[in-house]
Structure formats: C-alpha cells, structure tokens
C-alpha positions as MATLAB code, in Angstrom:
seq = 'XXXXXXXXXXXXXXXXXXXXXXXXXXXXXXXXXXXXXXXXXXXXXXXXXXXXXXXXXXXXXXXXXXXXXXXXXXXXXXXXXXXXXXXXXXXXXXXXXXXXXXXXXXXXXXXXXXXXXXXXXXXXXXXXXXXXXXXXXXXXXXXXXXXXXXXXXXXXXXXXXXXXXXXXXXXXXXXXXXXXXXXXXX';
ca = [
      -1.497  -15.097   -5.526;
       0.852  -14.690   -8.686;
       0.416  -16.512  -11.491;
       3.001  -16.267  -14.545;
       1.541  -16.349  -17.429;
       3.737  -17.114  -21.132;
       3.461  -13.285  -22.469;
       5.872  -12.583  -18.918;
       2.936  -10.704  -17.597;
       2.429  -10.965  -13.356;
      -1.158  -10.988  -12.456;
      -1.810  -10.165   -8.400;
      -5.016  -11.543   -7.841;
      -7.124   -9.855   -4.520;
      -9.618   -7.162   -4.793;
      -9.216   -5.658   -8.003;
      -6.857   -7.689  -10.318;
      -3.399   -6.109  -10.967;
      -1.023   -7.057  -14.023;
       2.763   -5.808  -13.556;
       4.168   -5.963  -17.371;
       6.771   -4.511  -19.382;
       6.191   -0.756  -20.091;
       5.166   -0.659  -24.110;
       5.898    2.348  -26.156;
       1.828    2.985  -26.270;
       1.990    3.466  -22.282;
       4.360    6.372  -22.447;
       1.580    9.059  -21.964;
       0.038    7.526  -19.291;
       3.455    6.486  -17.277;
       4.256   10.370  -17.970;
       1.456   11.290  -15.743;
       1.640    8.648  -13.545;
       5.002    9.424  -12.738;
       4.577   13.141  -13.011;
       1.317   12.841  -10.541;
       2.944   10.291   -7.992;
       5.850   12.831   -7.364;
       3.900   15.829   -7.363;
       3.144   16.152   -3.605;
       6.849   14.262   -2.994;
       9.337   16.498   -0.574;
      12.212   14.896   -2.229;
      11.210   15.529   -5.825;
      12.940   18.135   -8.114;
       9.135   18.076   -9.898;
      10.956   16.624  -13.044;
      10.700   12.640  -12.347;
       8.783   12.025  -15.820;
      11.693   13.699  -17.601;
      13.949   11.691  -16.192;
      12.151    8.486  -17.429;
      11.981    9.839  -21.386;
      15.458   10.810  -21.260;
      16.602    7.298  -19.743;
      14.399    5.431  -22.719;
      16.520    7.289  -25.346;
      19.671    6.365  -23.355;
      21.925    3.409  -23.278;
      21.364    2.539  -19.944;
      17.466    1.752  -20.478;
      16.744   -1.807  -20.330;
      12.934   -1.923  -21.493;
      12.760   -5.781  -19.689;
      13.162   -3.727  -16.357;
      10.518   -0.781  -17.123;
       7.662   -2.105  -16.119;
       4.065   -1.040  -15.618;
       1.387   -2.026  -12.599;
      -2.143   -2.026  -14.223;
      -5.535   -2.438  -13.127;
      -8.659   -1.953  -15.087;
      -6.877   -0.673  -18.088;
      -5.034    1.894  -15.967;
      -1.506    2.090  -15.832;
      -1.402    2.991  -12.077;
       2.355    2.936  -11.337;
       5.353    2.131  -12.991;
       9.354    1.509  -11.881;
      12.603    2.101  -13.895;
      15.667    0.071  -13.517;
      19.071    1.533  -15.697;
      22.052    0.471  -16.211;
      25.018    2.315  -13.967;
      28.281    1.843  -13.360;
      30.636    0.311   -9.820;
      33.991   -0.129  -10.102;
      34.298   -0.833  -13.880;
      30.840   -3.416  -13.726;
      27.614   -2.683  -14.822;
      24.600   -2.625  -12.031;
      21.212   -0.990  -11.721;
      19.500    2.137  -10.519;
      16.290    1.434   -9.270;
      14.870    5.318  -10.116;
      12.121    6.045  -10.353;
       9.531    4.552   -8.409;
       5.908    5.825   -8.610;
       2.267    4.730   -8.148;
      -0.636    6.976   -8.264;
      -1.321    9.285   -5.264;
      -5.057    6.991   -4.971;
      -2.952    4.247   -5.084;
      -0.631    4.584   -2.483;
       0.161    2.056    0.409;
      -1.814   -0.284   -1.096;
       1.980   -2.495   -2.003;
       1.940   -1.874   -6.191;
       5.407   -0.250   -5.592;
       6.314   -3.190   -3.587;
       5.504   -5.766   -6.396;
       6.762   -3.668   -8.875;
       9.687   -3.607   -6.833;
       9.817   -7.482   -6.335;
       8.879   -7.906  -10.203;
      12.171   -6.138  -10.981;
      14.392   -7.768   -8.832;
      13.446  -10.903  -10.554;
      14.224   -9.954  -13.592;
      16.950   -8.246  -12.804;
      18.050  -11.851  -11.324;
      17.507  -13.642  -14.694;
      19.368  -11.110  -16.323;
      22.290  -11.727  -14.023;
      22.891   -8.268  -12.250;
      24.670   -7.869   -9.067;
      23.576   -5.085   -7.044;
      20.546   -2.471   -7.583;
      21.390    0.933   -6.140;
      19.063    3.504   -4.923;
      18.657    7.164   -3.152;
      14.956    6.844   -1.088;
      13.361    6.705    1.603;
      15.130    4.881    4.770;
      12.042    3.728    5.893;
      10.673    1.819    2.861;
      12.980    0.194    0.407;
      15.206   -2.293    3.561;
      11.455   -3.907    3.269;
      12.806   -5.071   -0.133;
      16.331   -5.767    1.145;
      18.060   -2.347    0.499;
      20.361   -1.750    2.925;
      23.205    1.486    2.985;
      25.357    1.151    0.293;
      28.570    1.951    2.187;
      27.885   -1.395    3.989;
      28.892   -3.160    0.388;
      31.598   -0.958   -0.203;
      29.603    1.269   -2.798;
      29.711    5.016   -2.562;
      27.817    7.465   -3.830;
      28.842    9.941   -5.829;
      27.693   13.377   -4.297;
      26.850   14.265   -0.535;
      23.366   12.465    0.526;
      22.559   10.790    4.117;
      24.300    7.826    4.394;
      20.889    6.064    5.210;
      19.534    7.123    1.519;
      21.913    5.805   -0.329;
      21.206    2.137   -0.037;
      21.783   -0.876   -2.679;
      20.174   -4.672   -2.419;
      22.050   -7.623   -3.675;
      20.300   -9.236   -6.700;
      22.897  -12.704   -6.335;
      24.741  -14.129   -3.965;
      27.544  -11.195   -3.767;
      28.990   -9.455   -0.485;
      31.161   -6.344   -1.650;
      31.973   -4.121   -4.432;
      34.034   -1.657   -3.804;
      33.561    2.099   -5.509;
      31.640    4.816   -6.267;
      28.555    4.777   -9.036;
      28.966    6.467  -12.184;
      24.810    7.479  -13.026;
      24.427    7.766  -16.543;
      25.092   11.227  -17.914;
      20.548   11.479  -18.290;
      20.522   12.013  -14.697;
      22.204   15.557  -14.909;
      24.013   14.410  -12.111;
      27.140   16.964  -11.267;
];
C-alpha cells in the first residue's frame, strides 16, 4: 500500500516500512556507498557509478525532484538518478544510475524507485526516459529498445540495452541522445 503523504514522501507499507523521498544533501555519504556497494559485484560496471552521481549533482542536468532515496529504518538502502539529456533538440531523461544494496536486492526497492520517478517525471512533463541496462529487467517498467521510438544511441551497445519508456502519451522521436558532458561519454 502507498500512501502520499504532504512532505512528497512515498511510504510502502509490508514487512519493514520503506519511504522513497527526495535525496537531501545530508544523504550524500550514505547514497555514495550505497551506490558504490550496489555496483561493486555488477559485470557491467566501470566501478565508478558513485562518481557519476556527484558529478551529475554539480551539473545542469541534475534535477534534485528526480534523485530520490529508498529508506528503511533510517537506512538509505538504494537510491535512482534521473538527468536531463538531450533528443533531437528536446530535453528528456536518463534514468542512470540505479542501485539498491547488495542485502537488498530482488526484494522490488529499485522497482518503486523506478515507478516513484516516472511519476514525477510525469508531473514534470517529460517525454521519454532513456536507459542502457539490463534487457531482462527494466521492459517490467515499460522500457522497451529505443530504436523502436526512433531514438538512437550514441555509441555501439546491443540494441536490446538501449531501451527508453514513454513518460506521456508520445509515439516517436526521432535522433540520437546527447548525455551530458558528466558522463565522459566519447
């Protein structure tokens, strides 16, 4: 059950309770680890994930309404980044990155982050969220392969990686994503 509460806080009630919220600057030390821990085992990681989220925060393309934290107990045990990007001349998101403590895992806080997001990403009127993961997980969320919508990525990756989902009623938008320079893309 969610209940939304006025300080835009999500609490998941079930075994333990868990709050998604709005990353503050007093979390940063503990999303750090979290993020640096989640991606530590990963096959896909480059190993610097919680770089990637301080340089984003000093960026333009942060959005702090779409960093968000899931806690439980006090513990800040996973958090997701949405930025700003760029599609033919528009501005969209990149869902990157997405972690949740190793003890965590499969237990769906990445999938309510995930969903948490998206809503708010709706409100604030965005299009399309793009991201490079795992085939198997994000089409639960409605990510399908990009190249379906007309968006391209823009270096070599399986087609089935790239993938966006459509935050409002939109079919196509045709071009390739310009990343913000703090992803040390190219």
């Amino acid at each position: 059950m969610r209940n939304f509460g006025k300080s835009g806080k999500i609490a998941v009630e079930g075994e333990k309770r868990l709050t998604i919220r709005q990353e503050e600057e007093k979390d940063y030390a503990q999303v750090y680890e979290t993020v640096r821990r989640a991606f530590a085992g990963a096959e896909e990681s480059d190993g610097n994930e919680q770089n990637l989220v301080c340089r984003l925060r000093k960026s333009t393309a942060f959005i702090p309404e779409l960093s968000l934290v899931a806690e439980t107990e006090g513990k800040i045990v996973g958090h997701i980044m949405f930025t700003r990007l760029k599609i033919a001349g528009t501005e969209q998101l990149a869902l990157a990155p997405l972690a949740v403590l190793p003890e965590y895992q499969k237990q769906g806080i990445g999938g309510k982050l995930i969903e948490s997001g998206h809503q708010i990403a709706k409100k604030m009127g965005f299009r399309f969220s793009v991201v490079l993961g795992h085939p198997s997980y994000y089409p639960k969320f409605g990510y399908r392969p990009a190249a379906g919508f007309g968006i391209k990525c823009p270096f070599d990756v399986p087609e089935e990686c790239f993938m966006t989902a459509t935050l409002q009623k939109a079919d196509r938008l045709e071009g390739t994503v310009v990343y913000p320079p703090e992803f040390n893309i190219g």
